[in-house]
C-alpha positions as CSV (number, residue, x, y, z in Angstrom):
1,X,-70.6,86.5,59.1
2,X,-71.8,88.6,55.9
3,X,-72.1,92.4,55.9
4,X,-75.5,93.5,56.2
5,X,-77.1,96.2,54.2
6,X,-77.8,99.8,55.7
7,X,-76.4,103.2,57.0
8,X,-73.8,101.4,59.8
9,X,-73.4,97.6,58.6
10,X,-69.8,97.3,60.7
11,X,-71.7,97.7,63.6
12,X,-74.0,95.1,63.6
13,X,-70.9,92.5,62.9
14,X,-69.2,94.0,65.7
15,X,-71.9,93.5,67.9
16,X,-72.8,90.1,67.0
17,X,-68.9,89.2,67.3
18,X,-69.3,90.3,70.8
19,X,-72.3,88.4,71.2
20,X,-71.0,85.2,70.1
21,X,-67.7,85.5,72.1
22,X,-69.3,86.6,75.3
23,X,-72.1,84.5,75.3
24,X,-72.6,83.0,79.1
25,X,-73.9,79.8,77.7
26,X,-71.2,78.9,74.6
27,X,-69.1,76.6,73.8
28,X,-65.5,75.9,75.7
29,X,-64.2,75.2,72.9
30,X,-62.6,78.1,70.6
31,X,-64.5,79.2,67.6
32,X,-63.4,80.2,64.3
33,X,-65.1,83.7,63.4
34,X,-64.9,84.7,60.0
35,X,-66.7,88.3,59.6
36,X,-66.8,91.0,56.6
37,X,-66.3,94.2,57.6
38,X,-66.4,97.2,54.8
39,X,-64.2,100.0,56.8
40,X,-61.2,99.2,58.2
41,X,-61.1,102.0,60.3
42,X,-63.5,99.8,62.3
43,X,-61.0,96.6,62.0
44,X,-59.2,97.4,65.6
45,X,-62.4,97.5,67.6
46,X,-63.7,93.9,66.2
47,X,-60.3,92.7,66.4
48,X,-60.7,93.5,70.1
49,X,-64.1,91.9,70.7
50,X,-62.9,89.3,68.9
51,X,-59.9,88.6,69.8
52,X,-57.9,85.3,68.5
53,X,-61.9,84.0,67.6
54,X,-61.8,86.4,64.9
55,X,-60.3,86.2,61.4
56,X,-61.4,90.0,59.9
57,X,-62.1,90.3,56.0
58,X,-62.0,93.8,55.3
59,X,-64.2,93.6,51.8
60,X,-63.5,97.1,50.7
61,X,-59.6,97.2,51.0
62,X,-59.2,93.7,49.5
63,X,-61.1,94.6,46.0
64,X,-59.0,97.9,46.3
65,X,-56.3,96.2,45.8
66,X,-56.9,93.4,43.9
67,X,-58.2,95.9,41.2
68,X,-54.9,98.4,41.8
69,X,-52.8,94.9,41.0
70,X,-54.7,93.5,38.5
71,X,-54.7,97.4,36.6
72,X,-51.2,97.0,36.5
73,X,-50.7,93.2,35.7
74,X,-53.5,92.0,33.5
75,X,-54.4,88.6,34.7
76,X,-53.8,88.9,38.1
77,X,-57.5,88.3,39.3
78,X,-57.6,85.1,37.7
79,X,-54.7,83.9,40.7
80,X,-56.7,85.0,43.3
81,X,-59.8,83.6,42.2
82,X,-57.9,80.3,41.3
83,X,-56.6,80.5,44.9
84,X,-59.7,81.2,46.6
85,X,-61.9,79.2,44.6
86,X,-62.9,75.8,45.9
87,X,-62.6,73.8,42.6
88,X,-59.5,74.8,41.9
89,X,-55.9,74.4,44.5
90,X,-55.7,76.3,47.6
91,X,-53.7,77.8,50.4
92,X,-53.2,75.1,53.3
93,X,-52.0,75.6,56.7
94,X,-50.1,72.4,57.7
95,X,-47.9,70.8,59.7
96,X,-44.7,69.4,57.9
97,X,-42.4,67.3,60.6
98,X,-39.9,66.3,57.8
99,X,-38.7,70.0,56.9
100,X,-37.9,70.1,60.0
101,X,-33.9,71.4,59.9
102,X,-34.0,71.9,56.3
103,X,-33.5,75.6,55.3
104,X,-36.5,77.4,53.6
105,X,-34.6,77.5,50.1
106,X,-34.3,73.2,49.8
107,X,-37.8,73.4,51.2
108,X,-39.1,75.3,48.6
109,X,-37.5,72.3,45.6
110,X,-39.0,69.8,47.9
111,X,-42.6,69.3,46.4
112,X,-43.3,68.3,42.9
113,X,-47.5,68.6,43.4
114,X,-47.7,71.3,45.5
115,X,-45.6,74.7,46.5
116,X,-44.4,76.4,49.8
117,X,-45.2,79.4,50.0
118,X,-44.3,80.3,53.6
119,X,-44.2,79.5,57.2
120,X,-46.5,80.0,59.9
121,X,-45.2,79.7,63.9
122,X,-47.2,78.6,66.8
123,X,-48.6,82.5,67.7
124,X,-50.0,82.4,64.4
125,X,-47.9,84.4,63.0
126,X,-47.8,84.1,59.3
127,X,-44.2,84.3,56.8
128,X,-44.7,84.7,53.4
129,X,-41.7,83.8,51.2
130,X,-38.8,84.2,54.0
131,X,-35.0,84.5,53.3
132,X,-34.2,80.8,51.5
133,X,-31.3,80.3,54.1
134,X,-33.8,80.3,57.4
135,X,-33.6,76.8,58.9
136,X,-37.6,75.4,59.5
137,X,-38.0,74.8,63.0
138,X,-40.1,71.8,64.4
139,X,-42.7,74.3,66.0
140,X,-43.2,75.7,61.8
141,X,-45.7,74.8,59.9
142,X,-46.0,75.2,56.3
143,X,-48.1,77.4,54.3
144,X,-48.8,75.1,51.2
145,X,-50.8,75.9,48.2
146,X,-52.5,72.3,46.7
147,X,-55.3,70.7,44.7
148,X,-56.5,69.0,48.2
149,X,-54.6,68.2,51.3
150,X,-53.8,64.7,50.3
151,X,-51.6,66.1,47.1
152,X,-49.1,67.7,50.2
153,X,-46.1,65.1,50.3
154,X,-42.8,65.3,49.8
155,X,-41.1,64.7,46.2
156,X,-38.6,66.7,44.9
157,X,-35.6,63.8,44.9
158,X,-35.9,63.8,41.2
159,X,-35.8,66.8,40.0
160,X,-34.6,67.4,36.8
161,X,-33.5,71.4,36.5
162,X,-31.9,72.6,33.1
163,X,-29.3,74.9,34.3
164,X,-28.0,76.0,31.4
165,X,-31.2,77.4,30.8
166,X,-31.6,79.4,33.8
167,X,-31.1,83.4,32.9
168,X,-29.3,85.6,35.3
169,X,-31.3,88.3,36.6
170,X,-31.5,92.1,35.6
171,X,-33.2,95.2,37.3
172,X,-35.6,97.4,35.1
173,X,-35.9,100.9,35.7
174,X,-39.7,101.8,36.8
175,X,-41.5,104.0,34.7
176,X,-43.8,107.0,35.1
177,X,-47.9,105.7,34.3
178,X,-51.1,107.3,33.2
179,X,-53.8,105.7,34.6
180,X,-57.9,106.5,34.2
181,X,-60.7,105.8,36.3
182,X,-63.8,105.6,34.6
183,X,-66.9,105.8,37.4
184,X,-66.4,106.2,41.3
185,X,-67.7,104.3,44.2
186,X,-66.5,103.9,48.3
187,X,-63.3,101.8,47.1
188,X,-62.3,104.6,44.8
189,X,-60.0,106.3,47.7
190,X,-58.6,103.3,48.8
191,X,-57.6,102.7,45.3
192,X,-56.1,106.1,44.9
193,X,-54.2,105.3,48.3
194,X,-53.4,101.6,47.3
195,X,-51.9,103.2,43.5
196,X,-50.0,106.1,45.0
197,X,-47.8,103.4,47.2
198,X,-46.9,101.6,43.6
199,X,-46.1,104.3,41.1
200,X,-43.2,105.9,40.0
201,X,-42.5,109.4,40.6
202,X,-43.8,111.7,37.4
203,X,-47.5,109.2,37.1
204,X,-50.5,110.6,36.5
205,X,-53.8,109.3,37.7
206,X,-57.0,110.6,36.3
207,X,-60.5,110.4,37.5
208,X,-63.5,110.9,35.3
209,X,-67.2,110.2,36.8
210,X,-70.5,112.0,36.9
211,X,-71.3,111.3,40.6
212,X,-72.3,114.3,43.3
213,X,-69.7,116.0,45.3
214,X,-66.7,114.2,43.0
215,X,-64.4,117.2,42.7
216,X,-64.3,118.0,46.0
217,X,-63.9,114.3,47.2
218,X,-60.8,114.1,44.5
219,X,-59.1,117.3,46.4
220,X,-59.2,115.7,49.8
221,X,-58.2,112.2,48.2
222,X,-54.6,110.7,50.6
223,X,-52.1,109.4,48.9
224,X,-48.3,108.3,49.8
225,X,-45.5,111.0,48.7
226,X,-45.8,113.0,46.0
227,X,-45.2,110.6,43.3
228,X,-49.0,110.6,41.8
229,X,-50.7,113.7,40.6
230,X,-54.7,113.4,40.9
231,X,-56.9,115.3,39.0
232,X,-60.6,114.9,38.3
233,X,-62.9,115.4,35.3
234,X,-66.8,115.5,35.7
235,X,-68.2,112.9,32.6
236,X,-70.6,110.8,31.6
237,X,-68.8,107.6,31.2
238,X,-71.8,105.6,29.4
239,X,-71.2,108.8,26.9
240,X,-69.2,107.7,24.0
241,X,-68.9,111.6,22.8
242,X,-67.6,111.9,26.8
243,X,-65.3,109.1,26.6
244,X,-63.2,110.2,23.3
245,X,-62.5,113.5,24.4
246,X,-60.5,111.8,27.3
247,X,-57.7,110.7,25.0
248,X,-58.2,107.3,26.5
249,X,-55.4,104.9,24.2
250,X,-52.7,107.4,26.0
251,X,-53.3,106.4,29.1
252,X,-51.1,103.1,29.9
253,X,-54.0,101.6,32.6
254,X,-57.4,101.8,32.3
255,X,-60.2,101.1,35.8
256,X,-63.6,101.2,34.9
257,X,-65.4,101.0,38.8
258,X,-69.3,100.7,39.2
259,X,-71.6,103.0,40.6
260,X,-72.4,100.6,43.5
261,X,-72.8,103.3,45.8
262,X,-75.6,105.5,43.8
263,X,-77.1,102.7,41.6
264,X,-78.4,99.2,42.4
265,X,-75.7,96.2,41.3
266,X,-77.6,95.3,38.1
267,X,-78.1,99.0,36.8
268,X,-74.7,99.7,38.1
269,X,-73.0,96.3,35.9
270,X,-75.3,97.4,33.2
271,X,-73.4,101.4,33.1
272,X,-70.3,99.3,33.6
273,X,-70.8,96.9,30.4
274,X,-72.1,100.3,28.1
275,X,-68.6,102.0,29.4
276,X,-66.8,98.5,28.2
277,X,-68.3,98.7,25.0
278,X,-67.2,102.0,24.1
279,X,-63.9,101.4,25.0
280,X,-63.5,98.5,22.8
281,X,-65.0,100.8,20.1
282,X,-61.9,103.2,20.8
283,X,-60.1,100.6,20.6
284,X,-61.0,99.2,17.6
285,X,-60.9,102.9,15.6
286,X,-57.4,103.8,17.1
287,X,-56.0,100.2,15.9
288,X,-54.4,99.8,19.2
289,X,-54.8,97.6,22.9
290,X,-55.9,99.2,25.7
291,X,-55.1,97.7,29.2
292,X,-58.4,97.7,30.7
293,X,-59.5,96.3,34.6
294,X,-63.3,96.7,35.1
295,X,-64.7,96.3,38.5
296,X,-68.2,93.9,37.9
297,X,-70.7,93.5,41.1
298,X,-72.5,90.3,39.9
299,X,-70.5,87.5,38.8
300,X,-73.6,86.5,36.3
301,X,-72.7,89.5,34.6
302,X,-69.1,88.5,33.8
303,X,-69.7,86.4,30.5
304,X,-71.7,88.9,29.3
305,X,-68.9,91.3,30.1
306,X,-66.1,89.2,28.0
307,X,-67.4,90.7,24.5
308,X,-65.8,93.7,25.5
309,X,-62.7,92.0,25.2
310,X,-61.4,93.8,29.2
311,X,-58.1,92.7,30.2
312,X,-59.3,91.4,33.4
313,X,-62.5,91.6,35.5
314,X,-62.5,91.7,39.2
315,X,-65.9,90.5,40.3
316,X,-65.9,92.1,43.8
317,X,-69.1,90.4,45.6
318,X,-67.6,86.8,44.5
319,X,-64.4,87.4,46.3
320,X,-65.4,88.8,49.3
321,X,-68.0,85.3,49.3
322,X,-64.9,82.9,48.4
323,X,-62.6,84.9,51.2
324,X,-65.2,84.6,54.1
325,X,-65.7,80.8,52.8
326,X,-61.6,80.0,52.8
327,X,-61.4,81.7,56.0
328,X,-63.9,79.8,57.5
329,X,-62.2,76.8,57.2
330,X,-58.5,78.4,57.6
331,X,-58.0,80.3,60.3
332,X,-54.9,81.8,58.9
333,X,-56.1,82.8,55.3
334,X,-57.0,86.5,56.4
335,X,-53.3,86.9,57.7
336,X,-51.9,85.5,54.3
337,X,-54.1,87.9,51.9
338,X,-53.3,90.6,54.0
339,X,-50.0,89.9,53.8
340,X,-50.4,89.1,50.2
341,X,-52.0,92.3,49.2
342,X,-49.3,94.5,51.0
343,X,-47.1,96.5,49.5
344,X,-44.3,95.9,52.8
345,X,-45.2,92.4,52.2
346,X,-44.2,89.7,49.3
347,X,-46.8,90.3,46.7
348,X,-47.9,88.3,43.5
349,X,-46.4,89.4,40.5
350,X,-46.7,88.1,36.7
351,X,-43.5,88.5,34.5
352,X,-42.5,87.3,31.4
353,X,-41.2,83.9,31.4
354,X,-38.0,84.5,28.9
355,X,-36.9,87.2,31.9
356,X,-36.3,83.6,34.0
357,X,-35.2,81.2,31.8
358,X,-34.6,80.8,27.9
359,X,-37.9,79.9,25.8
360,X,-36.4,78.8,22.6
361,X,-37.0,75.1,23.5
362,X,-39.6,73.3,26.2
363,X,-38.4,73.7,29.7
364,X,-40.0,72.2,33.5
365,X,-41.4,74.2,35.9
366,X,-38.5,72.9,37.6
367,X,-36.5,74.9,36.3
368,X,-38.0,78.2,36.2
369,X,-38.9,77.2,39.8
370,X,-34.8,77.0,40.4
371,X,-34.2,80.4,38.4
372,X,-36.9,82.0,41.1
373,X,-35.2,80.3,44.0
374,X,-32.2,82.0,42.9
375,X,-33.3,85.3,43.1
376,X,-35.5,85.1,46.2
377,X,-38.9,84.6,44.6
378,X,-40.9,81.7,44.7
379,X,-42.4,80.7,41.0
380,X,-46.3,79.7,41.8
381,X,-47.8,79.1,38.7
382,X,-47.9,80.6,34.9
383,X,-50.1,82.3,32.3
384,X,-49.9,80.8,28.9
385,X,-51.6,82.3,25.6
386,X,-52.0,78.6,24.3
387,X,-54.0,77.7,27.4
388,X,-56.1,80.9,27.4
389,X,-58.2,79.6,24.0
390,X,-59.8,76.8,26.0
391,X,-60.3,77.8,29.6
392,X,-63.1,76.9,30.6
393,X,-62.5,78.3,33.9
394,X,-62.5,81.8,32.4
395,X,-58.6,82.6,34.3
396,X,-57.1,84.0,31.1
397,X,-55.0,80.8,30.7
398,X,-53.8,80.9,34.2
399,X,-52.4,77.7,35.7
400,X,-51.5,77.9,39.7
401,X,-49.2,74.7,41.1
402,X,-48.6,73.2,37.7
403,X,-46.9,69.8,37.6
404,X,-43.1,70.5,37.8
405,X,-42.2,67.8,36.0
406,X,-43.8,68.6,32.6
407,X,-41.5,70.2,30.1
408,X,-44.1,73.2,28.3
409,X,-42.9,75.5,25.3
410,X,-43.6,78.9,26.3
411,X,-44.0,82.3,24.0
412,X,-42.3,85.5,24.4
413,X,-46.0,86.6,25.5
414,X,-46.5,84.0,28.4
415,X,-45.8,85.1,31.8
416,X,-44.1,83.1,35.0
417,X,-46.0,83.9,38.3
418,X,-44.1,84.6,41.4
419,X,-44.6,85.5,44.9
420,X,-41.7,88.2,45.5
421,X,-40.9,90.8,47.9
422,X,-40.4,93.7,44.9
């Protein structure tokens, strides 16, 4: 159930939930409801129309904070696109009889083809990445991510894990970040919001735009403690004169959001790609890389957008098409991005392989699947530079569920993918 266009679009979904769940003449059976809505302060009524019916994709909050994640782990787009995408694996929902009595941790080092993520018990209730020592019980059912369901079997008997290459684990101190927001739309305070809960205490967001009533929008923005300052600068970000006198290669993040809610989506991608431009320009003359995340509105717009050489692009009407399509056919997939994109929650996180295991000679997935384990993380996938020159796929050289058996050499640059809980 898409979103319609106009002042009060939640409404109309609401009310059509309750029309299709209250109909005197439907079906006996349950249906499987999957509806967009764009504020989630209106996610507790649906939920009650709909009840169990309902699987809820709130659009705005879930391109909040794929771009907040993605700003602060380039690449990170290309995993939930990969995992959302029908042509490439995806998130299963199934039963597994034979993990029955195992504990979660030998669970995990159970599937060569495909990787457990979680459990889900009969209420529906979903468990992402739980402590390894909780025993499965029969009434569990695994949360799987595969090419198709026929790949989920059992196959872990021969594993081969290189120990000795397994490093132990060390903490790193968070830092203090500058971030900048270049243009302004709906999802910019649920960014703020999403950013503030990340941060460490001393960062520094800024926001430049040109749209009406910014400042005083920017002085009522939320956010969680006191550990990001927000300030606000009034600028024409298609303006390259504008965009220099921002100091932008010392900030350490850099947003670039579309003017969806003042321009139409191809004049709005088109403000977007001039911004893009500039900033490689900036680039270019300070001789220096410049983590940029750019928001895009129409995915046909996204090769052009790759000349700009962005980080990442987070192509926001694709994903909220791709979510409402997976949950369709899943009825638990809303409950596992939710739980995915929350910062209480385990969360996806891209870190440098040689932090898990040593890269001076080829090494399985296996392994760094093992070194993971061992620190409470499961290891889903990993971005290699080599595989980034000839992806067609356009994931940054992303690979989710890669073959554990396969020994790979990996570069100091490459980074291990892991669903953790910090």
């Amino acid at each position: 159930m898409l979103s319609p266009e106009g002042d009060d679009p939640d409404s109309q979904v609401i009310k059509t939930v309750l029309a299709l769940a209250n109909d005197p003449n439907r079906r006996t059976a349950a249906y499987n409801i999957a509806a967009e809505i764009r504020d989630g302060k209106n996610a507790e009524v649906a939920r009650v129309v709909g009840g169990a019916e309902v699987q809820l994709v709130l659009a705005d909050q879930l391109i909040s904070r794929i771009v907040v994640h993605s700003s602060r782990q380039s690449g990170l787009s290309g995993v939930y696109s990969e995992l959302l995408d029908f042509d490439g694996c995806e998130i299963y929902t199934t039963e597994q009889p034979d993990l029955t009595g195992k504990t979660f941790g030998e669970a995990v080092m159970a599937y060569e083809h495909c990787t457990l993520i979680g459990l889900c018990d009969q209420t529906g209730r979903v468990n992402l990445n739980p402590p390894s020592d909780l025993v499965i019980g029969k009434d569990m059912r695994g949360i799987i991510i595969a090419e198709d369901d026929a790949a989920i079997k059992l196959g872990g008997a021969g594993a081969k894990i290189d120990t000795a290459a397994i490093l132990r684990h060390q903490l790193v101190e968070a830092k203090p970040e500058r971030t900048l927001i270049l243009g302004w739309n709906r999802r910019g305070p649920i960014i703020t919001y999403e950013l503030s809960r990340y941060v460490a205490p001393g960062s520094i967001l800024t926001i430049a735009a040109d749209t009406p009533g910014l400042e005083q929008e920017v002085a009522g923005l939320p956010v969680v403690g006191d550990n990001l300052s927000v300030s606000c600068r009034i600028t024409d970000t298609s303006s390259s004169t504008a965009l220099a006198s921002l100091d932008v290669p010392s900030y350490d993040h850099v947003l670039v959001l579309g003017y969806s809610e003042t321009m139409a989506a191809q004049p709005a991608d088109t403000r977007t790609l001039v911004t893009l431009l500039h900033l490689r320009k900036i680039a270019d003359d300070a001789g220096t890389h410049i983590s940029i995340v750019s928001e895009m509105i129409d995915v046909r717009n996204r090769e052009l957008a790759a000349v700009t050489k962005a980080d990442d692009f987070v192509v926001s009407n694709r994903l909220v098409s791709l979510m409402l399509a997976q949950a369709s056919e899943n009825q638990h997939l809303a409950a596992i991005f939710d739980d995915l994109l929350d910062e209480e929650g385990s969360e996806i996180y891209m870190r440098p392989v040689g932090d898990y295991v040593a890269i001076d000679h080829p090494v399985t997935f296996w392994t760094i699947a093992e070194s993971a384990r061992l620190r409470g993380e499961i290891a889903i996938g990993h971005r290699r530079v080599r595989a980034a020159q000839n992806d067609e796929r356009a994931l940054g050289g992303v690979t989710v569920n890669p073959l554990k058996s396969q020994a790979l050499a990996y570069l100091p640059e490459d980074r291990v993918i892991v669903l953790a809980r910090d």
